[in-house]
C-alpha positions as CSV (number, residue, x, y, z in Angstrom):
1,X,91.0,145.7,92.4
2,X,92.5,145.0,89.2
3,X,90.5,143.7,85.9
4,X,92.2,140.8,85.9
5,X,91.6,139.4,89.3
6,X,87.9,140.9,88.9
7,X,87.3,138.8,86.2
8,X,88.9,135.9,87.7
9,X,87.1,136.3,91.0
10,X,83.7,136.1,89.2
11,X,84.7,133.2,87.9
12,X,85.5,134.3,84.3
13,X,88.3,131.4,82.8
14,X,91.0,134.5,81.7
15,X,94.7,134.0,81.4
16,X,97.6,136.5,80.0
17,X,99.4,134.3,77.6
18,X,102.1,136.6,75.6
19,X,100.3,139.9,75.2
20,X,96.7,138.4,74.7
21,X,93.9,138.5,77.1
22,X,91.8,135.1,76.8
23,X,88.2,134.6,77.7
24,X,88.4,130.7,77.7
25,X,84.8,128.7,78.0
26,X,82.3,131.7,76.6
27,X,79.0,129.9,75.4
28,X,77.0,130.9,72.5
29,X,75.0,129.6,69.7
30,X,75.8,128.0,66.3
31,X,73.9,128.2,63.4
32,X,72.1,124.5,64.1
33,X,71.4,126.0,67.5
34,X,73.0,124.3,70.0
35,X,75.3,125.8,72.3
36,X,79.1,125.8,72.3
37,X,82.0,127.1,73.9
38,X,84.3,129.8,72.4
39,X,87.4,131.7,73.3
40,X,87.5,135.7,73.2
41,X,90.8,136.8,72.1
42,X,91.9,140.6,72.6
43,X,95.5,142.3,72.7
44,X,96.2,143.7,76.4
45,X,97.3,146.9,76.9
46,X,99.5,146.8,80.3
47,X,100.5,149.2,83.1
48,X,103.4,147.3,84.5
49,X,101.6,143.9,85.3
50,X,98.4,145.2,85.4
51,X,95.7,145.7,82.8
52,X,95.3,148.9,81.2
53,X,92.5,151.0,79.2
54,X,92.1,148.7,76.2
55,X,93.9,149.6,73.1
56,X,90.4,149.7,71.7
57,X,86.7,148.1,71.2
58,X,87.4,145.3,69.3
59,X,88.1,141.9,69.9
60,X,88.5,138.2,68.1
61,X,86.9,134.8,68.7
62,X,87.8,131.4,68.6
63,X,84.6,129.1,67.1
64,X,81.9,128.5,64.8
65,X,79.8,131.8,63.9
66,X,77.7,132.7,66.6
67,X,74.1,133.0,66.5
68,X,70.9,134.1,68.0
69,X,68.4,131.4,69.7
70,X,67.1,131.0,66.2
71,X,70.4,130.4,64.4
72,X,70.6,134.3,62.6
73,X,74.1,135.2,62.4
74,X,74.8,137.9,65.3
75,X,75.3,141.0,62.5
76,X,75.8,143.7,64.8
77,X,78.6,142.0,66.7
78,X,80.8,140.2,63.7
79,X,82.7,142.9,61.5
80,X,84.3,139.6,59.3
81,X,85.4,136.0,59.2
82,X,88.8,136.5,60.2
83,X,91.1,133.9,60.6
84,X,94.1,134.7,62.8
85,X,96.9,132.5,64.5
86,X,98.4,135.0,67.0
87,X,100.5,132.4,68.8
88,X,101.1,128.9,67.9
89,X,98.0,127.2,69.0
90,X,96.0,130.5,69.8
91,X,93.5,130.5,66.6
92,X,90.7,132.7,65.9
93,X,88.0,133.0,63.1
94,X,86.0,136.1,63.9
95,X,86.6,139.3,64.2
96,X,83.9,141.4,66.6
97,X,83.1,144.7,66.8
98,X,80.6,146.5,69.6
99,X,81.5,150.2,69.9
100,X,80.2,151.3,72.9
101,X,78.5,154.7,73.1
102,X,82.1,156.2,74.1
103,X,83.2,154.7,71.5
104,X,85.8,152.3,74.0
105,X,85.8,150.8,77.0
106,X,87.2,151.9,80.3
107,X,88.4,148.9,81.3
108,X,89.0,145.5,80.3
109,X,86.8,144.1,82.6
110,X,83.8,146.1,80.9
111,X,84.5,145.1,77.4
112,X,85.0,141.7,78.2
113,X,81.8,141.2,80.4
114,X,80.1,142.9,77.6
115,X,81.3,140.2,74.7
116,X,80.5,137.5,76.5
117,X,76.7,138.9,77.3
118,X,76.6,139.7,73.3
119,X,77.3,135.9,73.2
120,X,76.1,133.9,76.0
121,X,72.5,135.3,76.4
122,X,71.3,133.8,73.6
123,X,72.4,130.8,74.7
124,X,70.8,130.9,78.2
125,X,67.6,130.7,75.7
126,X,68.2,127.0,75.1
127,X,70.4,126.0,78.0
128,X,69.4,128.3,81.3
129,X,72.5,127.8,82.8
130,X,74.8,128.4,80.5
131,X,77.5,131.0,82.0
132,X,80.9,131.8,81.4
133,X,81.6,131.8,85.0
134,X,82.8,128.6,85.6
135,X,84.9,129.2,88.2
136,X,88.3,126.9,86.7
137,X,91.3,125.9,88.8
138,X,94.1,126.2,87.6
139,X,97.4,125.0,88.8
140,X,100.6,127.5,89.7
141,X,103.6,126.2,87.1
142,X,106.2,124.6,89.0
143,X,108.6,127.3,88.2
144,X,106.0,130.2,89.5
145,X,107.2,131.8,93.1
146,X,104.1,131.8,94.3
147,X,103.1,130.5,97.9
148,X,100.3,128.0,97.1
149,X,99.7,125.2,94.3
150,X,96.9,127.3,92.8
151,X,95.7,130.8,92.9
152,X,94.4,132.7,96.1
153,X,91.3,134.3,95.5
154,X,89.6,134.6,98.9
155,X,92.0,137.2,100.0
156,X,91.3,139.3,96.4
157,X,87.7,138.4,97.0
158,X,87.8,140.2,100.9
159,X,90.3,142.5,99.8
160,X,93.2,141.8,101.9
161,X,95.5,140.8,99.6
162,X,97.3,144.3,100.4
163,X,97.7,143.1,104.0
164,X,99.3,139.6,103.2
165,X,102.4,140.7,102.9
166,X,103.1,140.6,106.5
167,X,102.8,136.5,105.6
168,X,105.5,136.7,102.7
169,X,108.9,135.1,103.1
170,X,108.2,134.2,106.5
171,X,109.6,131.0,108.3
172,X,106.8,129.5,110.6
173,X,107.3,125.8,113.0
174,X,105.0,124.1,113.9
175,X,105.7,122.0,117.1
176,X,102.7,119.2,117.6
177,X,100.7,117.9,115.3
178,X,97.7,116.6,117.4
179,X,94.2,117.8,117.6
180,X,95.0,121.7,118.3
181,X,98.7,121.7,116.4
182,X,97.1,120.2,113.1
183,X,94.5,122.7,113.5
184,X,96.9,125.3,113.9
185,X,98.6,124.1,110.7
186,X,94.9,124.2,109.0
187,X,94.7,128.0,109.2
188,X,98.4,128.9,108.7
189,X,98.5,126.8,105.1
190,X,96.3,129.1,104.0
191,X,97.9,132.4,104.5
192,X,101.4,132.5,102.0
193,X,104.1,132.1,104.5
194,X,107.3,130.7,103.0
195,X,107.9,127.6,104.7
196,X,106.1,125.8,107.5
197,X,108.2,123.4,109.3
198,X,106.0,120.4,111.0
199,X,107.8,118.4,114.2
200,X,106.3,115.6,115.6
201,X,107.5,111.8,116.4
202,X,104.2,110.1,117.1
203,X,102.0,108.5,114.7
204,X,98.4,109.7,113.2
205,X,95.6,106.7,114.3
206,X,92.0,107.0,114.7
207,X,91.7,108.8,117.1
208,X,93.8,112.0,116.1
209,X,91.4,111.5,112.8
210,X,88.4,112.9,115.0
211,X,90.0,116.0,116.1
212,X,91.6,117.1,113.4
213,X,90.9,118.7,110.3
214,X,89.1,117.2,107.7
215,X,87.8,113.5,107.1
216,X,90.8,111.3,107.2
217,X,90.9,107.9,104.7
218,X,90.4,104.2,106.6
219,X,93.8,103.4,104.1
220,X,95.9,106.3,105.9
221,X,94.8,105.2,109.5
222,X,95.9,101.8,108.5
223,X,99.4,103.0,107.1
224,X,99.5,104.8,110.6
225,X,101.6,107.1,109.3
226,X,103.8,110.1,111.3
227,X,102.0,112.8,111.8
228,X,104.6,115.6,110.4
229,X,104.7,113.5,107.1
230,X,101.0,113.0,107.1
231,X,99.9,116.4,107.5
232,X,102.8,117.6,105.2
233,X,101.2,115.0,102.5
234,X,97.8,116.5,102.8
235,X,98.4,120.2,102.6
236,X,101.4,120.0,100.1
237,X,98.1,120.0,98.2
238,X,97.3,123.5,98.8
239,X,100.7,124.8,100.2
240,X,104.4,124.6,98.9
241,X,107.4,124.9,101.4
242,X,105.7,122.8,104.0
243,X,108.7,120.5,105.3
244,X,108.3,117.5,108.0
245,X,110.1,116.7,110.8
246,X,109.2,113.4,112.3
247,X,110.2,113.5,115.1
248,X,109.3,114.6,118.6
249,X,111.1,118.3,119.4
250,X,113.4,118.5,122.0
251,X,115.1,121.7,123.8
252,X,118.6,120.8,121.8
253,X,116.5,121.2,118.6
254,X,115.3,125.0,118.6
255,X,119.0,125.5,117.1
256,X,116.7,124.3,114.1
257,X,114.7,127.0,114.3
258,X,116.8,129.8,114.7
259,X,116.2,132.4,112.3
260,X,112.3,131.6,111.9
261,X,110.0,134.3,112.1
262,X,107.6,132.2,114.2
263,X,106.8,129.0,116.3
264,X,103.6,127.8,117.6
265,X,104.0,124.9,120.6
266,X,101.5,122.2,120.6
267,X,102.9,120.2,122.6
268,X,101.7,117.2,124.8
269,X,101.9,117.0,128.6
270,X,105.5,114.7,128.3
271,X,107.0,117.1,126.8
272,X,109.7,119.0,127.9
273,X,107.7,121.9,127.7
274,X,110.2,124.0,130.1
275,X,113.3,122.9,128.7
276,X,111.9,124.0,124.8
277,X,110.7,127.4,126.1
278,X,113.6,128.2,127.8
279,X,115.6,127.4,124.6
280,X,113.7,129.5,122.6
281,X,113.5,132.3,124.7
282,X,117.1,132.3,125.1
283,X,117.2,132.0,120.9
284,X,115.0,135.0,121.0
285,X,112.4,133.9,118.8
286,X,108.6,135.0,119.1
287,X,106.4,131.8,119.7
288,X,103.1,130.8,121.1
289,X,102.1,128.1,123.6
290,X,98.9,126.3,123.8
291,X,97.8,124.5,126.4
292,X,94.3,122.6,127.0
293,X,92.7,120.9,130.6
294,X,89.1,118.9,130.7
295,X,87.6,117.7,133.3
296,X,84.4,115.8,133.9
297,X,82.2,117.5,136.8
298,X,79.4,114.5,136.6
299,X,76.7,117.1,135.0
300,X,79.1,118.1,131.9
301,X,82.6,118.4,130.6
302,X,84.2,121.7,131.8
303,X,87.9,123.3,131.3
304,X,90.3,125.4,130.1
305,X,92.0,126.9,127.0
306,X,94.7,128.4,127.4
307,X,96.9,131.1,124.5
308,X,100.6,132.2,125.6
309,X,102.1,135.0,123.4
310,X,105.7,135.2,124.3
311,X,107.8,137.7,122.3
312,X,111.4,139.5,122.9
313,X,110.3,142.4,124.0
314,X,107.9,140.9,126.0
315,X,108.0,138.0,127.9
316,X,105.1,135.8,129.8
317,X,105.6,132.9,132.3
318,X,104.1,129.8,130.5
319,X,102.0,127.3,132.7
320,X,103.4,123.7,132.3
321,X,101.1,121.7,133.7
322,X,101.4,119.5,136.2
323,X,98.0,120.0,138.0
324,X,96.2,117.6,140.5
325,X,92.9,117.4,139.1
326,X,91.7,115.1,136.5
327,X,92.6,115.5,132.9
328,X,90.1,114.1,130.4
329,X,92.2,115.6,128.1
330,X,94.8,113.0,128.8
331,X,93.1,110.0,127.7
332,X,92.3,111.5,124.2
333,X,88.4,112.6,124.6
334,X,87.4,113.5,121.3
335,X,86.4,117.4,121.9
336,X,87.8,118.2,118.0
337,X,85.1,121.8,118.6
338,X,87.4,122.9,121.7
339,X,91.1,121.9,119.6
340,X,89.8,124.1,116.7
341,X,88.8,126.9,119.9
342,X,92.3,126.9,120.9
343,X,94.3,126.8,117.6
344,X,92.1,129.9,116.4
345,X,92.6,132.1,119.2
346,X,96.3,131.3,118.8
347,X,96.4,132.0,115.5
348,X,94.1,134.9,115.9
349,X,97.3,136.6,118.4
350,X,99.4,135.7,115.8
351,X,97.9,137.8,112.7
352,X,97.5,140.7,115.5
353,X,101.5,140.6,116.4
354,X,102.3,140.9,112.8
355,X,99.5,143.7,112.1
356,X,97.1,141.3,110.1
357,X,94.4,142.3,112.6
358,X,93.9,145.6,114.6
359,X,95.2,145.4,118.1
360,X,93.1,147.8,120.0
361,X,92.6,146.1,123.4
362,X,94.9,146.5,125.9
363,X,98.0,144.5,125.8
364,X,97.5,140.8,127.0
365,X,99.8,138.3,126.2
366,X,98.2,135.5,128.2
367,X,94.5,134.4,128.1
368,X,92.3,131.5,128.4
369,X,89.1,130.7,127.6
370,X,87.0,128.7,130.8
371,X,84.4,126.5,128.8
372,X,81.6,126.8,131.3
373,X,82.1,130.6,131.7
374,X,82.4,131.4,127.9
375,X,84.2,134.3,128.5
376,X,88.5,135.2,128.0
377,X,89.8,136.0,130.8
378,X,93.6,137.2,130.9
379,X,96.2,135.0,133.3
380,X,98.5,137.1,135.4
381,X,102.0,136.4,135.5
């Protein structure tokens, strides 16, 4: 990992601005003892876009003069009052100096954690909290090609950042945005496909609110708004390129599609389930279908979740439905637990077709999950 996003997954307020490596938020002590917040500014020495060895032990600071818990003047860290302007607005007024033994430091992320030790443990003697890992957020510019509206750092932080890039510039649909589709769309906004493209006609009310995602607002279920443009709204938060569609999908539209990389079918029982498949098989795109059935047994809920992975070189025969018994499903029961089942285990098959996950088990492109059996058992064509 580099020093950069090591720092910035400890929650260390750093940024690259024009050759300088900034420390942003460091606390430390002032000569009337009380604490305050400095910058640490140092050249960076790059490898590419990546933080080399530093050029060498020294670095400058933006603030007052820093000073013990009793308000002596730290001696051994200042070399001089130096005023600098490296960059319009980028001031400093110290410079340090804390050779290490080796006389440098390896890396930046060593010399800066060390600074801002020198600094910030003397003021954890009068305010015991007082860190430099603050954890900001900071937006992505506008003009930045990057995926989301503010940096990643899960992935860094688990280390697959490396694999993400079997997300990158890919086209993904969406097709349903009810209780397992807006789920769906939950867990795909957060890996950095290109574009995700949302269909759906119907409208978001207050029941879709307690099966989906997150804690809708009473204002939104009064606006009833379309559920393409609502979910688009709230994850255009977190996600660019996510593009609604309001309106229902039909068979005629996968000519939309064509091209995509992906397309995940969510789709209610009145749809035209065989007429879109058909289409998109005939497109040859890769999709998944999800399918859900509950029934009441008098003692319990049971039922049946069901995953379809259906790719060119290897297509399944999708159930559509059409069964005799009860569907509790139907009239909207609020099961939100089993909708966030069946979007995971879809989205689960999708990171294993692209490689994201291991795919060691033998190949089953159809599954479903009984609820009273907990088990997943595979459906033969």
């Amino acid at each position: 990992m580099d020093d950069l996003t090591r720092l910035e997954n400890e929650g260390y307020d750093v940024e690259l601005r024009d050759g300088y490596l900034i420390v942003n938020d460091v606390p430390y002590v002032t000569a009337e003892k009380t604490v305050a917040r400095g910058q640490l500014v140092m050249p960076a020495a790059m490898a590419g876009d990546l933080l080399a060895v530093p050029g060498d032990h020294t670095t400058h600071f933006a603030g007052s003069e820093p000073c013990d818990y009793r308000g002596q003047s730290l001696s051994k860290v200042i070399n001089s009052p130096q005023f600098n302007e490296f960059l319009p607005g980028l001031r400093t007024d110290f410079y340090f100096s804390a050779k290490p033994p080796e006389g440098n430091y390896g890396t930046y992320y060593d010399k800066v954690t060390v600074y801002v030790d020198l600094l910030s443990r003397w003021a954890r003697y009068i305010e015991p909290k007082a860190t430099a890992r603050t954890y900001p957020v900071h937006e992505v510019p506008e003009d930045d090609d990057y995926p989301f509206a503010y940096r990643d750092s899960a992935s860094s932080r688990a280390g697959t950042s490396a694999l993400n890039a079997v997300f990158r510039d890919a086209r993904i649909a969406v097709v349903g945005l009810g209780g397992t589709g807006s789920h769906i769309l939950d867990l795909v906004a957060k890996t950095p496909v290109a574009e995700i493209h949302l269909y759906d006609g119907d409208v978001f009310i207050n029941h879709n609110a307690f099966r989906a995602p997150g804690a809708a607002h009473i204002s939104d279920l009064r606006a009833q708004p379309n559920k393409a443009e609502h979910w688009a709204a709230q994850y255009s938060r977190m996600k660019r390129g996510i593009v609604a569609h309001p309106t229902f999908f039909e068979a005629e539209m996968v000519a939309e599609v064509a091209g995509f990389d992906f397309v995940f079918l969510a789709l209610d029982d009145g749809s035209d389930r065989p007429g879109i498949i058909t289409a998109l098989e005939a497109a040859d795109l890769s999709f998944i279908d999800v399918g859900m059935g509950v029934t009441d047994t008098g003692g319990g809920l049971t039922g049946m979740l069901r995953v379809s992975t259906s790719t060119p070189g290897r297509r399944v025969s999708v159930s559509t439905g059409g069964g005799t018994e009860p569907d509790e499903y139907a009239r909207n029961i609020q099961i939100g637990d089993l909708n966030a089942l069946n979007a995971a285990l879809a989205v689960l098959q999708w990171k294993r077709h692209l490689g994201f996950y291991a795919d060691m088990a033998p190949d089953v492109p159809a599954f479903a999950y009984p609820v009273s059996d907990n088990a997943i058992v595979e459906l033969t064509e």
